[in-house]
TIROZA-319853 format. One line per field, with one value per residue: residue number from 1; x, y negated, z of N, C-alpha, C, O in turn. Coordinates in steps of 0.05 Angstrom, whole numbers, plus 32768, in hexadecimal, padded with zeros to 4 digits. Layout:
N
num = c(NUM|...)
nX = c(X|...)
nY = c(Y|...)
nZ = c(Z|...)
caX = c(X|...)
caY = c(Y|...)
caZ = c(Z|...)
cX = c(X|...)
cY = c(Y|...)
cZ = c(Z|...)
oX = c(X|...)
oY = c(Y|...)
oZ = c(Z|...)
This chain:
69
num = c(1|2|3|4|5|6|7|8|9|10|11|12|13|14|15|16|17|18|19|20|21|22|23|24|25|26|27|28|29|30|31|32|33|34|35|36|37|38|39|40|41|42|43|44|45|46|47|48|49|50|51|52|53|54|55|56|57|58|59|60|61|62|63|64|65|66|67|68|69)
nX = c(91DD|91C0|9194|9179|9168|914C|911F|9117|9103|90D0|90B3|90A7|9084|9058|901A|9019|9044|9057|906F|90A6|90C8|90D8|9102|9134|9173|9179|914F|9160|9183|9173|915E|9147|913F|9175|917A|9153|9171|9169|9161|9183|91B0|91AB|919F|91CF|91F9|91E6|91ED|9222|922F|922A|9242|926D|927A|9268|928E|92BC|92AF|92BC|92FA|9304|92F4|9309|934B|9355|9352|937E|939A|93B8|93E9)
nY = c(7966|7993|7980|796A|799C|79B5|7989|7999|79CD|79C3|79A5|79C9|79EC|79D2|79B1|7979|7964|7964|7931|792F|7951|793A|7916|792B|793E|796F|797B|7969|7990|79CD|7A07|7A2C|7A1D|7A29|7A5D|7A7A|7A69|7A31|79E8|79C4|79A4|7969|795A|797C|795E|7930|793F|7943|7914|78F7|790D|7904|78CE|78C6|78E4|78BF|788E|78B0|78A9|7876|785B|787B|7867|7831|7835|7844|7870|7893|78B8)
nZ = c(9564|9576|957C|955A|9544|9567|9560|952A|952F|9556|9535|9508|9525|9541|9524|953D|9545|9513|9502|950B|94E4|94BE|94D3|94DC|94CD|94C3|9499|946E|945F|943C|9440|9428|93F3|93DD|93ED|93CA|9398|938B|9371|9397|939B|93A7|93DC|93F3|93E3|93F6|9433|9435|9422|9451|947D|946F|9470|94AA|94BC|94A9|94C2|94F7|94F6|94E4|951D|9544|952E|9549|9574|95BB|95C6|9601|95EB)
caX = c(91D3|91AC|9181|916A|9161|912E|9113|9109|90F3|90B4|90A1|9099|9075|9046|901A|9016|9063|9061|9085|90C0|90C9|90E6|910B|9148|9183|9172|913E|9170|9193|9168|916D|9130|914C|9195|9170|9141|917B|915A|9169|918B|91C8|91A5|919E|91E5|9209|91DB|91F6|923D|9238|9223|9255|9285|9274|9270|92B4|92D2|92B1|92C9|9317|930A|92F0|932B|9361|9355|934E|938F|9395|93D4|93ED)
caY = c(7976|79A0|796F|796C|79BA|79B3|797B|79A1|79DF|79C3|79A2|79E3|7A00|79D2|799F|7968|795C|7964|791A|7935|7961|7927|790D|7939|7943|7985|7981|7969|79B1|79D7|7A26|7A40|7A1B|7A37|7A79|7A75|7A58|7A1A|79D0|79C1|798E|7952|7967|7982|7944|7910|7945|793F|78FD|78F0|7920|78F3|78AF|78C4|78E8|78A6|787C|78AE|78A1|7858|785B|7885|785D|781B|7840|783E|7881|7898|78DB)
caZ = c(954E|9582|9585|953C|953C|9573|9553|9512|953A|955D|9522|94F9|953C|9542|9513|953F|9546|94F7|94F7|950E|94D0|94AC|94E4|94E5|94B9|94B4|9485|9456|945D|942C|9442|9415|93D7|93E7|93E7|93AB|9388|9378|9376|93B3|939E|93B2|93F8|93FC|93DB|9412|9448|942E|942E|9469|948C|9466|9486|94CB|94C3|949C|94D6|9511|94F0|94EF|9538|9553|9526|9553|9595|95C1|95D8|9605|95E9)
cX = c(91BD|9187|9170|9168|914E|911D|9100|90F5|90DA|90AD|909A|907F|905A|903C|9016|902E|9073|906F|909C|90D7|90E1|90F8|9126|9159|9184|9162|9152|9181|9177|9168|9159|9138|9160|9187|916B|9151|9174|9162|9170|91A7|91C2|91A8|91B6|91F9|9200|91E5|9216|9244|9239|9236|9271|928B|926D|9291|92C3|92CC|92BC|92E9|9317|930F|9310|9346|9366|9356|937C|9396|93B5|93CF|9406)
cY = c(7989|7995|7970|7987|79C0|79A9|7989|79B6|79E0|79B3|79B5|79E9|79EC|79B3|7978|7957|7961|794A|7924|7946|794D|7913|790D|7937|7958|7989|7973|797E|79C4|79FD|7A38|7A3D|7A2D|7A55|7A80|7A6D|7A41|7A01|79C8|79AA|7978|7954|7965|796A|7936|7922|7943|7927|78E8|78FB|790F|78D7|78B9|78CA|78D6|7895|7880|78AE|7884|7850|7861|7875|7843|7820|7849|7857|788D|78AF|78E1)
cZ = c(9559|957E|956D|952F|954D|956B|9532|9517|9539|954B|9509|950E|9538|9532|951A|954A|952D|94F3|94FB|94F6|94C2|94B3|94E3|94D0|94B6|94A1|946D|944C|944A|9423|9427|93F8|93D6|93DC|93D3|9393|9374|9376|938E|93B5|93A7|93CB|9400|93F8|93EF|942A|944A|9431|9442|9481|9482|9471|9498|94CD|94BD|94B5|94F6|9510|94F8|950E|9549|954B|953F|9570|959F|95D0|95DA|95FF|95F1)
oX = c(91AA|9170|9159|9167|913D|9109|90E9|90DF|90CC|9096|9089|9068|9047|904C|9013|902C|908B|907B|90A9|90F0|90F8|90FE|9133|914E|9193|9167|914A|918B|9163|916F|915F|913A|915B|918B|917B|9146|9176|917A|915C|91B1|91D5|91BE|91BC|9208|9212|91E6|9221|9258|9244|9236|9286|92A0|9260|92A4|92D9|92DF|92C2|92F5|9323|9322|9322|9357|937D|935A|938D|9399|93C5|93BC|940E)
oY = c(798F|799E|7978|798B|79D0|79B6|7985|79B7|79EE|79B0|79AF|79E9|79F6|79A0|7965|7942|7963|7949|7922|7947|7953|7900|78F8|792E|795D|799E|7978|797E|79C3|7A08|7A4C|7A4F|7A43|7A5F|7A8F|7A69|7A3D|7A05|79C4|79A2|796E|7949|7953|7963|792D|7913|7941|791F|78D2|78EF|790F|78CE|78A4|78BE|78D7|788C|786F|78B2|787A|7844|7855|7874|7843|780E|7850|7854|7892|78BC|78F8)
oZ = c(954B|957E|956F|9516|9546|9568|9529|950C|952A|9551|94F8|9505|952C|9531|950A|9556|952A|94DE|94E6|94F7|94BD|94A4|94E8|94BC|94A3|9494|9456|9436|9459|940E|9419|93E8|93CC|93C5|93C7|937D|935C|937B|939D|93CA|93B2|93D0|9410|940A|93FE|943D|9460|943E|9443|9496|948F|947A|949B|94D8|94C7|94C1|9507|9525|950B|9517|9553|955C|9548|9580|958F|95E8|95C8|9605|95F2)
């Protein structure tokens, strides 16, 4: 996640690492809407659901794994 908060960083900073802008899954986090109280459910639903399929696929992962406890 670090990684895509640098990523978003230096592409504010500077305009010729403006690809990166649209790179990240942060730009689907929407702080200015949030603020402004503006349209912002789209955003939050594709981050929800996305937070939902990794977590459904790191259950699957771990269910099949053989681990001594």
């Amino acid at each position: 996640m670090s990684v895509s908060f640098v990523a978003n960083m230096l592409s504010s900073r500077s305009d010729s690492l403006s690809i990166l802008e649209h790179a990240t899954i942060i730009t689907l986090f929407d702080s200015e809407a949030m603020i402004q109280e503006g349209n912002y459910g789209v955003q939050l639903f594709m981050l929800g659901g996305i937070a939902a399929t990794l977590y459904l696929m790191g259950v699957m992962v771990f269910r099949r794994k053989d681990l001594p406890l």
